[in-house]
VEXZA-969249 format. One record per residue (C-alpha): residue in one letter; x negated, y negated, z negated. Coordinates in steps of 0.1 Angstrom, whole numbers. Each point is the difference from the previous one (the first is absolute). Example, Ala and Ser with C-alpha at 12.3 -4.5 7.8 and 13.67 -1.06 7.14 Angstrom:
2
+---------+-------+-------+-------+
: residuo :    xx :    yy :    zz :
+---------+-------+-------+-------+
:       A :  -123 :    45 :   -78 :
:       S :   -14 :   -34 :     7 :
+---------+-------+-------+-------+
END
This chain:
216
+---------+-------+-------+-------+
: residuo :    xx :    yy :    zz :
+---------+-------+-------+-------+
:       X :   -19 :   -28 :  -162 :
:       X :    16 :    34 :     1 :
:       X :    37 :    -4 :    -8 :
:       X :    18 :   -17 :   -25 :
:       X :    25 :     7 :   -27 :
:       X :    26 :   -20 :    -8 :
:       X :    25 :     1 :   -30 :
:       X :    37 :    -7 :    14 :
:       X :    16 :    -2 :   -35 :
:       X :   -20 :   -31 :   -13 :
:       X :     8 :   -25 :   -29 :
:       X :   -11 :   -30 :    17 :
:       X :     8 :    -1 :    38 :
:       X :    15 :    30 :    23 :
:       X :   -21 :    23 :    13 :
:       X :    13 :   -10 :    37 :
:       X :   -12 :   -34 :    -8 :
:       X :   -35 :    11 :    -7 :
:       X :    -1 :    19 :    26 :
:       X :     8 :   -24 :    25 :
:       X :   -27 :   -24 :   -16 :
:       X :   -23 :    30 :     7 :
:       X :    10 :     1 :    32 :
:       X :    -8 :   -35 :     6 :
:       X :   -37 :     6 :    -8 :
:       X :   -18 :     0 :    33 :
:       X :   -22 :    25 :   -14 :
:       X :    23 :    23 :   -17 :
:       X :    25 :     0 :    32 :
:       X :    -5 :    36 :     9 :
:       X :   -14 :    14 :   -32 :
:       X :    29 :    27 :    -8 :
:       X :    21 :    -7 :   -32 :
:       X :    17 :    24 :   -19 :
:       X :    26 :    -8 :   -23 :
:       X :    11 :    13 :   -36 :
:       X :    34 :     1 :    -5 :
:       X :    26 :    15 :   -26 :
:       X :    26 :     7 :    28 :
:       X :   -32 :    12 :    36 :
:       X :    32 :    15 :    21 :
:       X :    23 :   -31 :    -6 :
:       X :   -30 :   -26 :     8 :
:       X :   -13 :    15 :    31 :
:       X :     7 :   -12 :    31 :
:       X :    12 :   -33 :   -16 :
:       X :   -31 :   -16 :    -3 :
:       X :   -29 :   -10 :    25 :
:       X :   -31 :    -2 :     0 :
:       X :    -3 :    33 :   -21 :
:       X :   -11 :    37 :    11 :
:       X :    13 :    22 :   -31 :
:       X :    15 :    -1 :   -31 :
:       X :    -9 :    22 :   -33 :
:       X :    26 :     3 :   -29 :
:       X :    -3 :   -12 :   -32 :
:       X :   -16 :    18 :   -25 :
:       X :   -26 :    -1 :    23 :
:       X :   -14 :    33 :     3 :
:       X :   -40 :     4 :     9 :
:       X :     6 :    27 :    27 :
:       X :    30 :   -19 :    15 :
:       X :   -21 :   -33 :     5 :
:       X :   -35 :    22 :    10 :
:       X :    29 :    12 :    24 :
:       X :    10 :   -32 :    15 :
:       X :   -30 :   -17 :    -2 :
:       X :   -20 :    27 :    25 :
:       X :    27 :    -3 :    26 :
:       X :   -11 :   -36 :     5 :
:       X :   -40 :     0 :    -9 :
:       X :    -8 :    15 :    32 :
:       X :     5 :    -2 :    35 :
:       X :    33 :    18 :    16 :
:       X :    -2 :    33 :    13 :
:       X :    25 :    -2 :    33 :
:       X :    31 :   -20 :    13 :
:       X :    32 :    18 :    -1 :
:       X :    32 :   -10 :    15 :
:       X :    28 :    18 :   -14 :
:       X :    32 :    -2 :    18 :
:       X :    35 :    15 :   -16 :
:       X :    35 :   -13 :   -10 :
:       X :    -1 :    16 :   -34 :
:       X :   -15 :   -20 :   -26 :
:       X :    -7 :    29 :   -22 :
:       X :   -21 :    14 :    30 :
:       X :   -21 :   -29 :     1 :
:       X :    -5 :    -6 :   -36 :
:       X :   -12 :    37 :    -7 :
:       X :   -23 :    -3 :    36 :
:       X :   -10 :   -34 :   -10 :
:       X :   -11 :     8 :   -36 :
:       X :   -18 :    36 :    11 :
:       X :   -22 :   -18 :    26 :
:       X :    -8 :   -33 :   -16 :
:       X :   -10 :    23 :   -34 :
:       X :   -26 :    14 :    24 :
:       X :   -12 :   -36 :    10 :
:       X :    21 :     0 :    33 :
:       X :    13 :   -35 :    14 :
:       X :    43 :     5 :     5 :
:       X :    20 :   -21 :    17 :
:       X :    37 :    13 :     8 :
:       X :    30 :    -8 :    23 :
:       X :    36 :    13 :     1 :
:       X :     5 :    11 :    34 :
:       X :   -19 :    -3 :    34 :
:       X :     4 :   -35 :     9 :
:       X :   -11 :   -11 :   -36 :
:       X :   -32 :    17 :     3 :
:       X :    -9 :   -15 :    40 :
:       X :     3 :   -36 :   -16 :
:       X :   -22 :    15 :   -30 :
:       X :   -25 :    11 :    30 :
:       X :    -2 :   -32 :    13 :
:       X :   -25 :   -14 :   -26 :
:       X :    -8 :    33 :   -15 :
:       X :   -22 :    31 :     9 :
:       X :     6 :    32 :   -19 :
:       X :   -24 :    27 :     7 :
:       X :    27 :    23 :    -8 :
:       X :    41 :     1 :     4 :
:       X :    24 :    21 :   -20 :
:       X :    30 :    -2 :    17 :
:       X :    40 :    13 :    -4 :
:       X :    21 :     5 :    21 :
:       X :    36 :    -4 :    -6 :
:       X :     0 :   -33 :    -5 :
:       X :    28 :   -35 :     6 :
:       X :    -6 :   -29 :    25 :
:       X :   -30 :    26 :    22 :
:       X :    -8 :    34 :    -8 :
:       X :   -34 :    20 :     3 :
:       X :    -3 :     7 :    32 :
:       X :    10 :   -31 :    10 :
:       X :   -29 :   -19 :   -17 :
:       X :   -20 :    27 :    12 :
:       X :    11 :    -6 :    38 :
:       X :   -10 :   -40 :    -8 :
:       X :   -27 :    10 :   -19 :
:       X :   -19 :    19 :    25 :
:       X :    -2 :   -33 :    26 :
:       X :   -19 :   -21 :   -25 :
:       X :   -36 :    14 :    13 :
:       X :   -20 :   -12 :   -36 :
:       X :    23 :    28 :   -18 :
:       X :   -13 :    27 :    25 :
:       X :   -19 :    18 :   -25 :
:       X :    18 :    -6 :   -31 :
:       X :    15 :    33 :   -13 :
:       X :    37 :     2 :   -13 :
:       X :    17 :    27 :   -22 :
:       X :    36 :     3 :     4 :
:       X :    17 :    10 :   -29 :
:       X :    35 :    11 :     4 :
:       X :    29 :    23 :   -11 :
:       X :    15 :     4 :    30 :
:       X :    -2 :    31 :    23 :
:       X :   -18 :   -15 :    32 :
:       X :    14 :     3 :    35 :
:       X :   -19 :    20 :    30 :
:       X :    -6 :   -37 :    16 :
:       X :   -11 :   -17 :   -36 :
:       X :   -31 :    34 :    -6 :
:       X :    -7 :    -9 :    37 :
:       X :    -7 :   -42 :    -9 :
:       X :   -13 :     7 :   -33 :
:       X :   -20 :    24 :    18 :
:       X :   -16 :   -18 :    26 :
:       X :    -5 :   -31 :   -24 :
:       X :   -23 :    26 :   -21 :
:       X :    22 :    -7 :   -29 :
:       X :    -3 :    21 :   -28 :
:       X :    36 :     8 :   -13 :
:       X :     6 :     9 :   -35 :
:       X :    33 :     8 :   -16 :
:       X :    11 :   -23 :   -33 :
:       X :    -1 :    21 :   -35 :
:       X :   -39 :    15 :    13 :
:       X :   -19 :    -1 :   -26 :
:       X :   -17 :   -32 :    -4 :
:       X :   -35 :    11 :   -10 :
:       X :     1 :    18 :    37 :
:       X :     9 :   -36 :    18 :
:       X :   -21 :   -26 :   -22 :
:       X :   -33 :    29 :    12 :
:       X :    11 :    -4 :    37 :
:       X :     9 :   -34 :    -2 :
:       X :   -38 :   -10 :   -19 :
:       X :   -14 :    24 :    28 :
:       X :     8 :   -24 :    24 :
:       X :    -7 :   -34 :   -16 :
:       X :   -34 :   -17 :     4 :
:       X :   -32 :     4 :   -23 :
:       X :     2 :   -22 :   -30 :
:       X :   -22 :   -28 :     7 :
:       X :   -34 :     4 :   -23 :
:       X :    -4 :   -22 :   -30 :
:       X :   -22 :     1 :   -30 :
:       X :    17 :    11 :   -31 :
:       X :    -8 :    17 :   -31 :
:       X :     5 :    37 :    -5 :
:       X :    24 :    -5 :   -26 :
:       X :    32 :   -25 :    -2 :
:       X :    -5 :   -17 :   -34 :
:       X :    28 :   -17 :   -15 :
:       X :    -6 :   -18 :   -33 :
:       X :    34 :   -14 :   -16 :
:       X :    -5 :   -34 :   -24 :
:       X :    16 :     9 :   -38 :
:       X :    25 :   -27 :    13 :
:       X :    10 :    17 :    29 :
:       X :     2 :    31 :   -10 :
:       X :    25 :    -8 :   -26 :
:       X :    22 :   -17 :    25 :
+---------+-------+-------+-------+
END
């Protein structure tokens, strides 16, 4: 099984309930589920066990949308590392819309205890940030030998210091300054991620909408 779809608005039982029954289901335990809803911004992140959320009216192309973001295999890891949440949501959303893995941190020591059970192939990283800045986690970074040849961006506002072009430098990171044009950064940033694995799939994502669903 694909993915499934699951109405959060229903008449009989909440949507979280079926979901979790769904989720019970040996079989269905990983199967992706993406969930309808009349309020998507409000609902996610509130729920687990589901991977996306389409409004209500269901629109085909919204649902084709969210549906092929789950159908197929992931394209990279991506660890993106910033204390501003709008940074991360509009990073987040760009890469995972072009079938990119994201997880995030807040500042430097957040993302070394993501590292410890995660393996990004590649890290976008700030670097004003609370608690430990860039360079700091770079400094940390750089003594954990299975990171050795994982590229990092650093994306900052800041002017940088002789001594910080120097690191940055020698680290090969590439440094890129906040309010670039995105298009330029998601093209580097894909550059540098792995193949997508190979899997059979049809030419053509086909998404047909049941008259029940579609009036939703």
């Amino acid at each position: 099984l694909g993915s499934l779809i699951v109405d959060l608005d229903l008449p009989s039982e909440g949507g979280a309930e079926v979901v979790n029954r769904l989720r019970a289901e040996a079989a269905l335990a990983e199967t992706p589920v993406v969930a309808v809803s009349p309020l998507p911004d409000e609902a996610r992140g509130t729920l687990a066990g589901v991977e996306d959320f389409v409004a209500k009216p269901v629109e085909s192309e919204d649902l084709k949308i969210a549906l092929s973001r789950h159908l197929f295999p992931k394209r990279g890891k991506i660890l993106v590392v910033d204390d501003e949440t709008f940074v991360t949501e509009v990073l987040s959303y760009a890469l995972q819309d072009k079938g990119a893995e994201v997880r995030t941190a807040v500042h430097g020591q957040d993302a070394l205890e993501v590292l410890r059970s995660y393996q990004p192939d590649v890290i976008l990283l700030d670097l004003t940030m609370p608690v430990m800045d860039g360079m700091s986690f770079l400094a940390a970074f750089e003594r954990h030998p299975r990171f050795a040849k994982t590229p990092v961006f650093v994306l900052t506002g800041k002017i940088l210091t002789p001594q910080e072009i120097s690191e940055t430098g020698r680290l090969g990171v590439r440094v890129m300054i906040k309010g670039e044009r995105l298009d330029v950064l998601l093209r580097e940033v894909f550059a540098r991620l792995p193949e997508r694995r190979t899997r059979t799939r049809p030419r053509r994502t086909v998404v047909r909408v049941m008259r029940k669903l579609a009036h939703l």
